[in-house]
ZAKELO-960832 format. One record per residue (C-alpha): residue number from 1; x, y, z. Coordinates in nm, 3 decimals, padded with zeros to 5 digits. Layout:
BEGIN
{nr->NUM&px->X&py->Y&pz->Z} $
...
REM end
This chain:
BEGIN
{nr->1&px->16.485&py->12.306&pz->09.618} $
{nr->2&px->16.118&py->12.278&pz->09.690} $
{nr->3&px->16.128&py->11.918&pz->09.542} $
{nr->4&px->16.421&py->11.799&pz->09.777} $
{nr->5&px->16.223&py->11.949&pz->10.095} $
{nr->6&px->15.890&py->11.829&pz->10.036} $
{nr->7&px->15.977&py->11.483&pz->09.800} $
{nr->8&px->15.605&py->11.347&pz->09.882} $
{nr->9&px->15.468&py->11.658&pz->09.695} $
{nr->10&px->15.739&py->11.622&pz->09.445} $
{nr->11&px->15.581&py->11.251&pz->09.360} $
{nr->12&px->15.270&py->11.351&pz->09.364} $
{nr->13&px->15.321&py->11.642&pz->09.115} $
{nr->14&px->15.446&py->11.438&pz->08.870} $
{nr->15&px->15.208&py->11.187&pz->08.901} $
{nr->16&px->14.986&py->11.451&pz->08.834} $
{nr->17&px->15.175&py->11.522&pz->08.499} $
{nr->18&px->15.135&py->11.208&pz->08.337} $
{nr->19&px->14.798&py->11.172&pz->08.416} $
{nr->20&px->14.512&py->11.201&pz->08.157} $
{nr->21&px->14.301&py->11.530&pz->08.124} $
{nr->22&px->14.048&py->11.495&pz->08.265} $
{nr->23&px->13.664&py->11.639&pz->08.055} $
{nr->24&px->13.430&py->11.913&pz->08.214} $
{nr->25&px->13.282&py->11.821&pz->08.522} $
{nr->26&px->12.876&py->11.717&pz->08.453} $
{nr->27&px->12.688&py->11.784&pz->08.730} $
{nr->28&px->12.418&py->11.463&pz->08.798} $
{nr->29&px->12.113&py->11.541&pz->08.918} $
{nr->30&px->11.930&py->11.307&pz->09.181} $
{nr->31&px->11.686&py->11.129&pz->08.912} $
{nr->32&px->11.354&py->11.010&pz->09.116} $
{nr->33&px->11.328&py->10.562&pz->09.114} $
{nr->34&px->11.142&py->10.461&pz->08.845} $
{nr->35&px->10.871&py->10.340&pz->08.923} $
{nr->36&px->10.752&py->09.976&pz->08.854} $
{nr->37&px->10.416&py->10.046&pz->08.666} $
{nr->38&px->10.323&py->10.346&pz->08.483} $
{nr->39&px->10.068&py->10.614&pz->08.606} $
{nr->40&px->09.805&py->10.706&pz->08.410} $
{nr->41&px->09.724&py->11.057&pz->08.344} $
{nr->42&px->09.397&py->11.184&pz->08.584} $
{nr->43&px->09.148&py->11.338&pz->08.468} $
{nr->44&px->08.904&py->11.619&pz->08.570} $
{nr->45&px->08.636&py->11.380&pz->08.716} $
{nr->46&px->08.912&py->11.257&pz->08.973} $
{nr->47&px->09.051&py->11.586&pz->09.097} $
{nr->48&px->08.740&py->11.684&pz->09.109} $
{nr->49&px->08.602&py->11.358&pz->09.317} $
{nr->50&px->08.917&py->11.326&pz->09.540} $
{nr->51&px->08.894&py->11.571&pz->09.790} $
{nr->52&px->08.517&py->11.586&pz->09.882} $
{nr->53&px->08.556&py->11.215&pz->09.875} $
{nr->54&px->08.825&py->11.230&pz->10.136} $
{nr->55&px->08.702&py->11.464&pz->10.389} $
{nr->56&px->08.367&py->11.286&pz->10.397} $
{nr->57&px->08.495&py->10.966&pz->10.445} $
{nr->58&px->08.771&py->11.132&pz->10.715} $
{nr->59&px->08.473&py->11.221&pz->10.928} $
{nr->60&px->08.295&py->10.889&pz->10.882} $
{nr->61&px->08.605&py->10.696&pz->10.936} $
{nr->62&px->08.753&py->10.848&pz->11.240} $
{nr->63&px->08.499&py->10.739&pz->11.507} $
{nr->64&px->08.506&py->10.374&pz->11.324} $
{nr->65&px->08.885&py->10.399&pz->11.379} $
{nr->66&px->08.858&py->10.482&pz->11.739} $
{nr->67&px->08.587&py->10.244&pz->11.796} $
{nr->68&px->08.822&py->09.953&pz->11.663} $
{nr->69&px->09.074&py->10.071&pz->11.847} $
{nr->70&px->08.907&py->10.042&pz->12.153} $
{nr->71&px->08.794&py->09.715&pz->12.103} $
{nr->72&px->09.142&py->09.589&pz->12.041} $
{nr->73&px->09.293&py->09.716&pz->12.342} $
{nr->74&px->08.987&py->09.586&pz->12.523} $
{nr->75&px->09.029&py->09.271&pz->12.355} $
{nr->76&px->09.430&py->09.227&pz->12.448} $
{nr->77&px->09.314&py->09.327&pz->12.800} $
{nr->78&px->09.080&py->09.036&pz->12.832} $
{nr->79&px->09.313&py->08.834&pz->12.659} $
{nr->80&px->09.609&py->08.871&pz->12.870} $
{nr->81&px->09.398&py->08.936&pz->13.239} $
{nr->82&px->09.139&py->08.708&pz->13.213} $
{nr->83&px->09.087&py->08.507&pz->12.888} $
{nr->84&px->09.420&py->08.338&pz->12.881} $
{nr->85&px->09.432&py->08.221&pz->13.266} $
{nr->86&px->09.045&py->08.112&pz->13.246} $
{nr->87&px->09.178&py->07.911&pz->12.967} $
{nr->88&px->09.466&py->07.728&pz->13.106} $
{nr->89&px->09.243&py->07.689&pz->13.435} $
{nr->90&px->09.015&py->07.489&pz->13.206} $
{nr->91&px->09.307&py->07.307&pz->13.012} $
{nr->92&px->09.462&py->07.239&pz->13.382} $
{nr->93&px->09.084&py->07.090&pz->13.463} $
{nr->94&px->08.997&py->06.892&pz->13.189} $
{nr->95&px->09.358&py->06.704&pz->13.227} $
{nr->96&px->09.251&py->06.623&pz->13.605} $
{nr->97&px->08.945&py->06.553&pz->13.496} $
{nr->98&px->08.944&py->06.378&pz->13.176} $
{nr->99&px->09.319&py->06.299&pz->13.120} $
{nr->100&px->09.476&py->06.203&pz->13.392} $
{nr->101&px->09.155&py->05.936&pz->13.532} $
{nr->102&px->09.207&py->05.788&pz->13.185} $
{nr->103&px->09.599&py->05.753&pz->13.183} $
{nr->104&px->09.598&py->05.616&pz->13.540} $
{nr->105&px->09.317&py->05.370&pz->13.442} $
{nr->106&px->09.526&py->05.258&pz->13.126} $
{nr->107&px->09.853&py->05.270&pz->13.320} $
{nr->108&px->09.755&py->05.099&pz->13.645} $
{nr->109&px->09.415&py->04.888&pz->13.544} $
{nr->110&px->09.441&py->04.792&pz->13.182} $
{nr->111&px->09.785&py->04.733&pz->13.126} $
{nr->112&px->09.834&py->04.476&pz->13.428} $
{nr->113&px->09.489&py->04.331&pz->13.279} $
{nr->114&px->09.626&py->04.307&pz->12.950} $
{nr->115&px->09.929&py->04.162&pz->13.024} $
{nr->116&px->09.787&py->03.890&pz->13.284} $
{nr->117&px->09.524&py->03.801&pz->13.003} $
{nr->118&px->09.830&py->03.759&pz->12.750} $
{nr->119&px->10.024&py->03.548&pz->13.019} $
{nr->120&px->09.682&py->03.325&pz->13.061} $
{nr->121&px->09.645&py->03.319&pz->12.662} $
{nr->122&px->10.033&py->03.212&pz->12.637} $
{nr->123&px->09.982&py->02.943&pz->12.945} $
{nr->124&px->09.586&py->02.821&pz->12.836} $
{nr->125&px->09.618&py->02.827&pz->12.442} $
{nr->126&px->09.937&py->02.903&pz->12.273} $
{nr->127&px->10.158&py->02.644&pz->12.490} $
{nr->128&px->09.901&py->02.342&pz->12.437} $
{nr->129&px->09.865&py->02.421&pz->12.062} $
{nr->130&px->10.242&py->02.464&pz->11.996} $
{nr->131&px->10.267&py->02.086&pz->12.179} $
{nr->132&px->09.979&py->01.938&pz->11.964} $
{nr->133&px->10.127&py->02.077&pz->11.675} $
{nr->134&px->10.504&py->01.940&pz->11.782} $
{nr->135&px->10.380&py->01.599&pz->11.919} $
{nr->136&px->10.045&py->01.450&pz->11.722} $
{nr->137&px->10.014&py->01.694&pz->11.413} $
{nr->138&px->10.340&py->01.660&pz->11.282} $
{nr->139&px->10.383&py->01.288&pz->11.348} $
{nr->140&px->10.091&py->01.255&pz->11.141} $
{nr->141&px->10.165&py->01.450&pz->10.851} $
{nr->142&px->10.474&py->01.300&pz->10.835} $
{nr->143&px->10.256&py->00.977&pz->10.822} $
{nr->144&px->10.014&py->01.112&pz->10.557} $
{nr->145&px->10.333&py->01.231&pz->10.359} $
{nr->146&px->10.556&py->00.898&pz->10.338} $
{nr->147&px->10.185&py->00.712&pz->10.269} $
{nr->148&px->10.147&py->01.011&pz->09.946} $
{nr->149&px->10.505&py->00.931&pz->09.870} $
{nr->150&px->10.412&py->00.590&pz->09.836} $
{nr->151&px->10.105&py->00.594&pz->09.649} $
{nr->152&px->10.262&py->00.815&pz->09.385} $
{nr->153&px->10.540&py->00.577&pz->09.317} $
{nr->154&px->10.280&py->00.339&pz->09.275} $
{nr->155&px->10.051&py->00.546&pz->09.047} $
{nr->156&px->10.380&py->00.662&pz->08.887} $
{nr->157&px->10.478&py->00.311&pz->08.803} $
{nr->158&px->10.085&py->00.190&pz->08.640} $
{nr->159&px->10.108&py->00.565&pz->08.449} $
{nr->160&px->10.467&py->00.465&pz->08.322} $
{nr->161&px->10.428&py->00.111&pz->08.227} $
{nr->162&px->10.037&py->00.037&pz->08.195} $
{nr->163&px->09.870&py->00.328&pz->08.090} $
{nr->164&px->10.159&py->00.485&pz->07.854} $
{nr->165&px->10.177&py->00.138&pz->07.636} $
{nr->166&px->09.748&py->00.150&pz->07.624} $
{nr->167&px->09.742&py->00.517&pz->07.520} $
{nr->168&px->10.008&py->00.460&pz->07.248} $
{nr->169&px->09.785&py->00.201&pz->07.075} $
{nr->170&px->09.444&py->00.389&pz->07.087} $
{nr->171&px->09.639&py->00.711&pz->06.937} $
{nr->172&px->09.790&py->00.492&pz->06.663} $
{nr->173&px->09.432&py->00.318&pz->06.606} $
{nr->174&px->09.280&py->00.711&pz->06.602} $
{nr->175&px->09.576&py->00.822&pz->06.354} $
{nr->176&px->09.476&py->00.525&pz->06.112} $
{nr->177&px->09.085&py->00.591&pz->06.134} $
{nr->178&px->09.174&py->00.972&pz->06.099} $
{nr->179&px->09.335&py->00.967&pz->05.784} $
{nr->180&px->09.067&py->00.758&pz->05.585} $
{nr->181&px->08.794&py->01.012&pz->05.704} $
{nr->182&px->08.981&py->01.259&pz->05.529} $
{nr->183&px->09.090&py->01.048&pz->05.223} $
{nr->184&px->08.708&py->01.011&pz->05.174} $
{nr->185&px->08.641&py->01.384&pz->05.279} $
{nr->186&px->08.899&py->01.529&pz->05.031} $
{nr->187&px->08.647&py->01.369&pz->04.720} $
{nr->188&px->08.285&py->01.493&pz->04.906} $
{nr->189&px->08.474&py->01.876&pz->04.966} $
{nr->190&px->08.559&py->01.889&pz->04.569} $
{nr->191&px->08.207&py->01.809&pz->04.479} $
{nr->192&px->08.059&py->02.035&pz->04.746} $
{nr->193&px->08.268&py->02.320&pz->04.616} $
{nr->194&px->08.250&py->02.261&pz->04.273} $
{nr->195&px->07.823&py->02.287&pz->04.333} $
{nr->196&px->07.847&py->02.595&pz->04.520} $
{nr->197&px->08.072&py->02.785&pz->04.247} $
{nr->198&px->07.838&py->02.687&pz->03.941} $
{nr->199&px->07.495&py->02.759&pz->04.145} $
{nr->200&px->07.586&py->03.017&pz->04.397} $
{nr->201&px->07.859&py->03.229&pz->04.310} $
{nr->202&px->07.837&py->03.279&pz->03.992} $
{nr->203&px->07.470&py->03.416&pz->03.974} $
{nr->204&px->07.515&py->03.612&pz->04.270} $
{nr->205&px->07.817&py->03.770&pz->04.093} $
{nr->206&px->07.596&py->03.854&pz->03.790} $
{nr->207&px->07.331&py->03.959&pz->03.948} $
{nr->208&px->07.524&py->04.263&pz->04.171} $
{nr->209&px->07.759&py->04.358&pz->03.907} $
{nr->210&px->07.481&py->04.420&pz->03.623} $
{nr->211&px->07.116&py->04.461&pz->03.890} $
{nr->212&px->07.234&py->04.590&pz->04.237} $
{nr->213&px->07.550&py->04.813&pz->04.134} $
{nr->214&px->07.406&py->05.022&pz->03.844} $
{nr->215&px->07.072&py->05.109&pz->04.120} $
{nr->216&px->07.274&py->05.140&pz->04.387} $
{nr->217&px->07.471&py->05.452&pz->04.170} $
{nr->218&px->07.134&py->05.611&pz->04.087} $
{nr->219&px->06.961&py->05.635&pz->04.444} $
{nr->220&px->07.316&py->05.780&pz->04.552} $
{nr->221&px->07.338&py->06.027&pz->04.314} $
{nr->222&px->06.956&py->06.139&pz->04.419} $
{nr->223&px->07.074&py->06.118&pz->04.767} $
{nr->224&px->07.360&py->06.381&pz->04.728} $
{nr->225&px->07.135&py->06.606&pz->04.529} $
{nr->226&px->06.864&py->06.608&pz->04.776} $
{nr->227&px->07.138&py->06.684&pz->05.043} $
{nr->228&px->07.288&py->06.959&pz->04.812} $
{nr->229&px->06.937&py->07.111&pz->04.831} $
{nr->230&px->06.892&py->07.067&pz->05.197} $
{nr->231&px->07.213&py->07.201&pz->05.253} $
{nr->232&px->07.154&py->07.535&pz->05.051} $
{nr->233&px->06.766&py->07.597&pz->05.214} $
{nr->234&px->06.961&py->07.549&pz->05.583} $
{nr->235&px->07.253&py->07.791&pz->05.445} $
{nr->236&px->07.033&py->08.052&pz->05.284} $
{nr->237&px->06.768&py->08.085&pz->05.634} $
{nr->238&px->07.111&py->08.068&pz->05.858} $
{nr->239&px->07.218&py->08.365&pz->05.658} $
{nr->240&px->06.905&py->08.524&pz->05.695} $
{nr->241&px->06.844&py->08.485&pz->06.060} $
{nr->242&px->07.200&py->08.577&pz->06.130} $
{nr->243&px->07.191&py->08.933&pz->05.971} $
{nr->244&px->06.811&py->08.974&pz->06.192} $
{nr->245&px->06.996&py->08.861&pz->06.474} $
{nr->246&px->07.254&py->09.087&pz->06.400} $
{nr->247&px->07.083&py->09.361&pz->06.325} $
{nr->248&px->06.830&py->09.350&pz->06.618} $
{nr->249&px->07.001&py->09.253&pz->06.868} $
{nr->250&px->07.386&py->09.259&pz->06.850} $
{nr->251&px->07.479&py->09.611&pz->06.724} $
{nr->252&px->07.173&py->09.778&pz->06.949} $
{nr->253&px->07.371&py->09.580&pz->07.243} $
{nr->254&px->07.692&py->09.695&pz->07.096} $
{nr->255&px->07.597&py->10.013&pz->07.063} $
{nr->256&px->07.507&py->10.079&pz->07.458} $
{nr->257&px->07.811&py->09.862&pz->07.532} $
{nr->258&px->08.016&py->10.098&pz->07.379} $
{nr->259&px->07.821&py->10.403&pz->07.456} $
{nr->260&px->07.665&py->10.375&pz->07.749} $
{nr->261&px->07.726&py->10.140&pz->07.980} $
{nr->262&px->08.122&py->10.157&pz->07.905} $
{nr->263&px->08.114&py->10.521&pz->08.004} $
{nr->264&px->07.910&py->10.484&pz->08.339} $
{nr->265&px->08.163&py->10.207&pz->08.394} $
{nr->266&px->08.448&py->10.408&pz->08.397} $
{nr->267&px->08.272&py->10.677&pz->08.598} $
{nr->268&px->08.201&py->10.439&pz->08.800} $
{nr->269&px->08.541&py->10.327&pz->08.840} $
{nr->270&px->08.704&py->10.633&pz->08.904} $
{nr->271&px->08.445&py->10.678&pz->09.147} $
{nr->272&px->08.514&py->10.365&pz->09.347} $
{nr->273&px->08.896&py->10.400&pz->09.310} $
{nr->274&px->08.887&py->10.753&pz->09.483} $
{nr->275&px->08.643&py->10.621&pz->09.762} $
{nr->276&px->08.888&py->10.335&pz->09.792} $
{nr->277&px->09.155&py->10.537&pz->09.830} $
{nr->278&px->09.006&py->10.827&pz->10.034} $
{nr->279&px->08.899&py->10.487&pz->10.343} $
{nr->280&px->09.274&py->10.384&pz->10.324} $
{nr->281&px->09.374&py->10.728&pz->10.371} $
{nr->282&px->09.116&py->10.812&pz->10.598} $
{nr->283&px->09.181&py->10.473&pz->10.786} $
{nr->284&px->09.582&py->10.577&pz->10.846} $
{nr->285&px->09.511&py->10.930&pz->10.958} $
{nr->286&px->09.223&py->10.826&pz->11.181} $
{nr->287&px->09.467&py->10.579&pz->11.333} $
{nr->288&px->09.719&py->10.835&pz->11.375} $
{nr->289&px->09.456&py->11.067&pz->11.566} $
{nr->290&px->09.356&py->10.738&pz->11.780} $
{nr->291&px->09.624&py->10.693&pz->11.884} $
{nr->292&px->09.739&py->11.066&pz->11.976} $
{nr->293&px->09.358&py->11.065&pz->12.147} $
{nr->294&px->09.482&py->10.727&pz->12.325} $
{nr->295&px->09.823&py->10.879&pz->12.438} $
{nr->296&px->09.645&py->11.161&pz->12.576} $
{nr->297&px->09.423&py->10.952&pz->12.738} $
{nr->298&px->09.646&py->10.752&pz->12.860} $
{nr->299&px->09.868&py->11.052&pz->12.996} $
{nr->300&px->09.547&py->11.186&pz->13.170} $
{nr->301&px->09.488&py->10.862&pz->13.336} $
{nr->302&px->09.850&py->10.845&pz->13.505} $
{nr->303&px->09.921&py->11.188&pz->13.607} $
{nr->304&px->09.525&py->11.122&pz->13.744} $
{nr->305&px->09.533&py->10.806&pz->13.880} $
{nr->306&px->09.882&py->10.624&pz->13.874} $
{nr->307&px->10.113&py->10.946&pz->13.960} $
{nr->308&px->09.898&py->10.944&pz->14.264} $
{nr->309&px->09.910&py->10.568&pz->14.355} $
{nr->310&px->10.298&py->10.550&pz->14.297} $
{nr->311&px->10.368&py->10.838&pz->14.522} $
{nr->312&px->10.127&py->10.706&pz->14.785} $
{nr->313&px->10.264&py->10.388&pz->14.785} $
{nr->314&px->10.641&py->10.481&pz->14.724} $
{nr->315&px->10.630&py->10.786&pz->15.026} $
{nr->316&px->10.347&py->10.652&pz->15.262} $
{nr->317&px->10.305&py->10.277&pz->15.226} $
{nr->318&px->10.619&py->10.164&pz->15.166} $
{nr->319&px->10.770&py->10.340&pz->15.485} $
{nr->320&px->10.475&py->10.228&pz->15.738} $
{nr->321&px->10.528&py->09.869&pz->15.565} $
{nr->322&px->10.930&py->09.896&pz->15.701} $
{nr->323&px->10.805&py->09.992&pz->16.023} $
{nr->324&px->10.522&py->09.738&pz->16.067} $
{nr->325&px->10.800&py->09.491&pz->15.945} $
{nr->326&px->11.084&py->09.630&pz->16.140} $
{nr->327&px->10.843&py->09.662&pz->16.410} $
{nr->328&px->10.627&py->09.392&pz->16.496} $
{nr->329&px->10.702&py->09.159&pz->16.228} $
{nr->330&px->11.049&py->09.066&pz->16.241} $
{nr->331&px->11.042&py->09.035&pz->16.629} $
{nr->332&px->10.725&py->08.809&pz->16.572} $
{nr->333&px->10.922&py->08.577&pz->16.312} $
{nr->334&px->11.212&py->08.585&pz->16.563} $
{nr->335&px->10.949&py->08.462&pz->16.837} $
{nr->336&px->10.790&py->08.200&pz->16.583} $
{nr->337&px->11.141&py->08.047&pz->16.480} $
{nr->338&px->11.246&py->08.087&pz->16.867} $
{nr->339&px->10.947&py->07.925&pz->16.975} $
{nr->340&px->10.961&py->07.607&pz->16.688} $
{nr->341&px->11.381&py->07.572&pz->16.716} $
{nr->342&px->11.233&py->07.516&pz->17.105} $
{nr->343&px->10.959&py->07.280&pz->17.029} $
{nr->344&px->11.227&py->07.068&pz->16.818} $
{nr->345&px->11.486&py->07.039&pz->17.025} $
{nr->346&px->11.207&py->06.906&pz->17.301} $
{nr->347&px->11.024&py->06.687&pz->17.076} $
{nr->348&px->11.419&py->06.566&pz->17.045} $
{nr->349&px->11.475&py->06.511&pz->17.381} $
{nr->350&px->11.152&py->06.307&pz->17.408} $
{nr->351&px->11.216&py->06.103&pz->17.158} $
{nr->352&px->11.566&py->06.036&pz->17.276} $
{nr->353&px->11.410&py->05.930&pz->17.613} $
{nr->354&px->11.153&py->05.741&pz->17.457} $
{nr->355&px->11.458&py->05.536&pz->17.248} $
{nr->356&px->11.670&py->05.481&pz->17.551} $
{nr->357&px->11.349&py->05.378&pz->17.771} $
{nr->358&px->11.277&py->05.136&pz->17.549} $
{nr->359&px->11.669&py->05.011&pz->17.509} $
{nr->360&px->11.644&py->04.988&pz->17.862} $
{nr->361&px->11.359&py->04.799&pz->17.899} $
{nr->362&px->11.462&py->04.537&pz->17.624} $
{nr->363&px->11.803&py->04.506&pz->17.819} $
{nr->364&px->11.613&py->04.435&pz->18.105} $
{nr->365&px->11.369&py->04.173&pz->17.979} $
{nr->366&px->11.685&py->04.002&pz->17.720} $
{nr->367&px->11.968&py->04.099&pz->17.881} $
{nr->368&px->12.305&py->04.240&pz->17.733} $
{nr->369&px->12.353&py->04.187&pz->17.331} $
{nr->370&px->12.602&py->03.964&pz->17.225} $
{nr->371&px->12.900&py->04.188&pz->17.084} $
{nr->372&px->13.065&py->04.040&pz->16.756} $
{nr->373&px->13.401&py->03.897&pz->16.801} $
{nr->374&px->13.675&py->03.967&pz->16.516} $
{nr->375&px->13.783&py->03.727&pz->16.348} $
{nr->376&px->14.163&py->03.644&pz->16.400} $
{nr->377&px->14.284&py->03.683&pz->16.016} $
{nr->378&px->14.687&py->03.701&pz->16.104} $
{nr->379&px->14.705&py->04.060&pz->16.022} $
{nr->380&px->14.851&py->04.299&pz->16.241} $
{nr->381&px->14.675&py->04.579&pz->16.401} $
{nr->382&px->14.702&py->04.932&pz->16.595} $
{nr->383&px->15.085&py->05.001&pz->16.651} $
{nr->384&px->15.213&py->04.632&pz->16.525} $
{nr->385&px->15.129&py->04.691&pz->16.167} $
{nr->386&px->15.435&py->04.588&pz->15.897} $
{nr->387&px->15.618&py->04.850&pz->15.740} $
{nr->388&px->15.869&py->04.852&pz->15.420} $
{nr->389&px->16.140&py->04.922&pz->15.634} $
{nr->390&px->16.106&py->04.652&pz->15.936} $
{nr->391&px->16.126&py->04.317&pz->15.900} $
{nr->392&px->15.864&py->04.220&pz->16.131} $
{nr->393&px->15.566&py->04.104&pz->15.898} $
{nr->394&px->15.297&py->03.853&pz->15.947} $
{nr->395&px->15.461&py->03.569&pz->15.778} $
{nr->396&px->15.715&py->03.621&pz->15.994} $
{nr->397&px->15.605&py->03.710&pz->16.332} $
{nr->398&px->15.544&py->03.472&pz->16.649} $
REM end
């Protein structure tokens, strides 16, 4: 019964039926963001450092703070009321000055100049070269050229069937002369050779393969044994100096390395890290105070000084103003325009005169002007004109 009055909850039971148990609730709690780079644990010295630090550098800091921020909004003041228009009074002044008297002299001066030069360079050089070039240098060269055309068909012609033939015959005479030279040269390089072998080589291969090769292997083998010796003196007083070096200077320097001055250093350290921190601290809160002590400051100075000026100048000068300007203002302008719309309309009137003087007086001394006559074109005019629906046109009409 309940199902067939409520079907939505009906549905929604049996959805309920087939769905899966649901586990025990676990209750999440918020877990803080990671963050990007691990602390390291502090120690004593910096609890210890931190606070002193901070409240001695608080008291240095805050007048600093102040001081700055002072100067910047005395800065931005002379910026924006007196800095900024000086300088575009300046940049407004050097273009009259230096700008402008040099684009005017380049527009109006050295342009025209330029180009009237270039039309005189044109008129004076380029026109009477281009015509010497046109009507005497290329005349000539064409000259020179058929003359070179001739000559080297004529040298062409003596290379081709004079001095070909001629250099044929010496090269055949030098071939023949060649090859006896080395017929007889062939017999004088066998004897030659055959001397040098039996005196020269021989001996000299005698003498380094049973004099010069068995001394050469006995001063190198007393070379490398002097070098061994060398070699182990140098190695043996390395050693030694190494482990004096070592010992008197390296592990004493080691030692207040790793004893001393590493210590200090990380005093040191956490020292300058707490300072460090304490001025950018210091630095925030002391701008937070400057600015409070500027607000206040700047509170005292309106209710003193610009509360006073508004209200003067919203309830006493702004009403006198409308009444010296519904007074004796107005009425004045009124007078002004009055008294200029007057002066027009008789400087008008004069000049009107003046014109129709004058007509008059040319009329008198010329007489009437000639009025144009209209020229009879066959067209009809005023009340005669041709219409679509009359047959009265001008082709047509007496």
């Amino acid at each position: 019964m309940d199902l067939e009055k409520h079907p939505r909850e009906g549905f929604e039971a049996r959805v309920d039926l087939h769905k899966r148990p649901a586990g025990p609730t676990v209750r999440r709690e918020p877990q803080p963001p990671a963050s990007r780079e691990p602390q390291a644990p502090e120690g004593c010295l910096a609890v210890a450092v931190r606070i002193p630090v901070r409240i001695i550098v608080l008291v240095l800091v805050v007048p600093v703070r102040m001081l700055w921020d002072a100067l910047v909004v005395t800065g931005r003041f002379l910026n924006d009321a007196l800095l900024r228009p000086m300088g575009r009074a300046l940049l407004w002044l050097g273009r009259a000055v230096f700008v402008w008297p040099f684009v005017g002299l380049w527009r109006y001066v050295v342009v025209p100049v330029g180009r009237a030069l270039g039309w005189l360079g044109n008129v004076l050089v380029v026109v009477p070269l281009v015509w010497f070039h046109r009507s005497v240098l290329t005349p000539v060269g064409h000259a020179i050229a058929w003359l070179a055309r001739g000559a080297g068909a004529a040298l062409g012609w003596v290379y081709s069937y004079l001095l070909t033939p001629v250099g044929h015959a010496l090269l055949w005479v030098v071939k023949g002369v060649g090859a006896v030279l080395a017929a007889l040269g062939i017999g004088v390089w066998t004897v030659v050779s055959w001397l040098v072998k039996y005196l020269v080589v021989i001996p000299a291969v005698w003498l380094y393969t049973w004099v010069l090769a068995p001394v050469g292997r006995a001063v190198a083998w007393c070379g490398k044994g002097l070098v061994w010796l060398v070699s182990t003196a140098v190695t043996g007083i390395g050693t030694a100096l190494y482990w004096i070096a070592r010992i008197l200077l390296v592990l004493p320097a080691l030692a207040l390395w790793r004893w001393v001055l590493t210590p200090v250093g990380r005093v040191l350290a956490v020292i300058g890290r707490e300072v460090w921190d304490a001025l950018g601290h210091a630095w925030r809160i002391a701008g937070h105070i400057s600015l409070t002590v500027g607000r206040f400051l700047g509170g005292l100075f309106r209710w003193i000084f610009v509360e006073p000026v508004r209200w003067a100048y919203r309830r006493v000068l702004t009403p006198v103003g409308h009444v010296v300007r519904d007074t004796f203002l107005r009425p004045a302008a009124e007078a002004a325009r009055s008294v200029r719309r007057a002066t027009r309309q008789a400087v008008a009137a004069a000049r009107e005169s003046v014109r129709q003087a004058r007509a008059d007086f040319r009329r008198m001394l010329l007489g009437e002007p000639r009025r144009p006559q209209l020229a009879d074109r066959g067209e009809p005019s005023g009340r005669e004109a041709r219409t679509l629906g009359s047959s009265t046109t001008a082709l047509t009409k007496d």
